[in-house]
N, C-alpha and C positions, 0 to 999 in steps of 0.2 A: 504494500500500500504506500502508493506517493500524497502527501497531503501538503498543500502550498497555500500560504493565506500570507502575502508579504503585501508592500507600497514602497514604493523607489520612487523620488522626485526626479524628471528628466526635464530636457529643457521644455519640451512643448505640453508637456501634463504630467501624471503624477501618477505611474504605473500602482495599477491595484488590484493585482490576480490571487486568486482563491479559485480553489477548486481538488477535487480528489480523484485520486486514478487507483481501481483497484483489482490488478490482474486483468485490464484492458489498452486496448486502445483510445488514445486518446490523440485527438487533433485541437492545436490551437488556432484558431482559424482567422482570418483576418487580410485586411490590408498592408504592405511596406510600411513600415514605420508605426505598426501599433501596436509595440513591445514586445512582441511574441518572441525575436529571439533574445532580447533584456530576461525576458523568464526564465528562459534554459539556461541562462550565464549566470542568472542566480541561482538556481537550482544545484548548477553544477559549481558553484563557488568561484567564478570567474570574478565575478560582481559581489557586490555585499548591498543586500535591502538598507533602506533608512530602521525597518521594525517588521515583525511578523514572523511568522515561524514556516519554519524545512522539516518535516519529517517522513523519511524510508524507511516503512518498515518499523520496528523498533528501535531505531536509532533517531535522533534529534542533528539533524545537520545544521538548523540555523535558529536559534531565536533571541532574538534581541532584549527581551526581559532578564535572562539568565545569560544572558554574555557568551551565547554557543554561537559559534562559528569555525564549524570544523573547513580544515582549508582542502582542496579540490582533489589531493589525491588519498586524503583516509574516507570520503565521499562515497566509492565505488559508485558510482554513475557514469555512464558512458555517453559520450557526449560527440556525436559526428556533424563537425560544422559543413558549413556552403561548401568551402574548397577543399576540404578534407583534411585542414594542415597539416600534411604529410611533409616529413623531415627531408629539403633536397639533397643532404650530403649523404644520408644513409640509404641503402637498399633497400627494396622489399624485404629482405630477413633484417634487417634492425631497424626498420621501423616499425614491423610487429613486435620484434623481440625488447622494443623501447615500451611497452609495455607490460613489459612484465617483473616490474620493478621489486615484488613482492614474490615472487615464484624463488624458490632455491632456486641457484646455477642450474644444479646437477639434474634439474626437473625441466630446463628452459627448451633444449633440444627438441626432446618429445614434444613438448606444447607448442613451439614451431612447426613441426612436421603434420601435427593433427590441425593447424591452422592453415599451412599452408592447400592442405589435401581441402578440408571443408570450404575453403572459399576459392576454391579453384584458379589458385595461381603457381600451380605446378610448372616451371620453366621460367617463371620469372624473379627467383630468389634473388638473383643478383645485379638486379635491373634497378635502375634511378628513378624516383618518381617523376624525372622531364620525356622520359623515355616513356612512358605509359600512358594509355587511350583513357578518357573520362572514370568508364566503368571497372578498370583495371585499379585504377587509384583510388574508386569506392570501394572496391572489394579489398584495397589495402589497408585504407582506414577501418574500416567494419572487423576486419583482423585481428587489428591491435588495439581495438575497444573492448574483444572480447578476450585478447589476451589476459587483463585484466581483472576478469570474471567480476562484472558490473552486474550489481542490481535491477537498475531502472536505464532505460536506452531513450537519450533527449536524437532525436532526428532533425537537424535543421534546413528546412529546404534543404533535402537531398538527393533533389534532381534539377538545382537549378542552373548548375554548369552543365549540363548534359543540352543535347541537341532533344527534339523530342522524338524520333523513331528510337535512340538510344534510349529515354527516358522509358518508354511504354516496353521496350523489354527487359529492363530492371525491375518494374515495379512488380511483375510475379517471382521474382528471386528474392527481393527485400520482404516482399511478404510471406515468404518462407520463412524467412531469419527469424524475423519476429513472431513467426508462429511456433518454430524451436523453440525459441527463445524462453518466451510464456510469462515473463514479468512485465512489468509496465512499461510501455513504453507512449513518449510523447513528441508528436510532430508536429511540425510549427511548416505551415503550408497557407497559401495564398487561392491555392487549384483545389477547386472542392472535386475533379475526378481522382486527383491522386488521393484524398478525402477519403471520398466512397470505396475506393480499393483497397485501402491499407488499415482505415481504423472505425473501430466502435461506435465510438464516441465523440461531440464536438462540444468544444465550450468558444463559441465566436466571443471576438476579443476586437472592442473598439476603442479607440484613442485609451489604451493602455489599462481598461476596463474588463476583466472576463461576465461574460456572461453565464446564464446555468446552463449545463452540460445538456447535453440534448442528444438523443439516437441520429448516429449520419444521414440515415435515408429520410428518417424525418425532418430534417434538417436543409438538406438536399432539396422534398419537396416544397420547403418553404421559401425556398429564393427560386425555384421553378415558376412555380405561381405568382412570388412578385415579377418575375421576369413577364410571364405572359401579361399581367395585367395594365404596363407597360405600354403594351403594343396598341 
């Protein structure tokens, strides 16, 4: 269970997201520029709220009454930004294995070989992330967030460097992951088809406001219908 109830003052409003994810999907849905990915960078401790509380699970990751602010790598939350920041000097095998900061040495090898096999970049161990296609360098990042062995998986537009024929054949592999996967996961997306394909749940997010969560399809046909009425 991810449960987020914070406020962060930004320049143009004064983010105020609440809301609970539990063993779902969950989409923050929205316009550019209305806080959606401010949430995931608190969530994941990138950021620090003005007040309000972080809790996964039974741990406490933020709350500002009690002075908790655990910082972003005792967190376990996985966190796959826009461009994937994948490290240019390292390889595909260190930039997963830059993951795995908590793993023995003597256990690293194996959990490289079982990462490299499940996300299907067999052949390109030793490859530079300049040298690799859109979807090559998702599936590296995706890699080494699970190196990690995170809890809750924050999704930031993660098709928004892609072209869109690349796009629409990723989004039945990413929704594999996440259905392995099985813990919360939260995506912050603009495209309500990527939406409808990958999660649950929406809680729309206006000028840095969440709204209450709502079923996607139900959700979906509510801007269908303002669209037709529209016309």
């Amino acid at each position: 269970m991810l449960y987020v109830d914070i406020e962060k003052r930004l320049d143009r409003f004064t983010l105020k997201a609440k809301f609970r994810c539990d063993h779902s999907t969950l989409a923050l849905f929205g316009a550019s520029g209305a806080g959606k990915s401010m949430t995931l960078k608190c969530i994941s401790g990138i950021e620090k709220p003005d007040k309000g509380v972080i809790q996964l699970n039974d741990r406490v990751l933020f709350d500002s009454e009690k002075h908790i602010d655990l910082p972003p790598q005792k967190r376990r939350v996985g966190y796959l930004f826009q461009e994937y920041a994948l490290f240019p000097n390292m390889t595909v095998s260190g930039n997963i294995t830059a993951g795995m900061r908590k793993l023995p040495k003597n256990k690293r090898e194996l959990k490289l070989c079982e990462l490299i096999g499940q996300f299907q970049l067999e052949g390109l161990e030793n490859r530079r992330p300049d040298s690799l296609s859109g979807g090559e360098k998702q599936r590296v990042a995706l890699a080494r967030i699970f190196a990690s062995s995170p809890e809750v998986l924050l999704l930031d537009e993660p098709f928004s460097s892609l072209d869109t024929l690349l796009k629409y054949k990723l989004i039945p592999y990413i929704r594999g992951i996440i259905r392995d996967f099985g813990g919360e996961t939260i995506l912050v997306s603009h495209d309500i088809d990527e939406v409808r394909q990958l999660c649950a749940e929406v809680s729309p997010i206006t000028d840095g406001i969440t709204r209450e969560i709502i079923h996607t399809e139900a959700y979906y046909q509510q801007i269908k219908k303002q669209y037709e009425d529209l016309k």
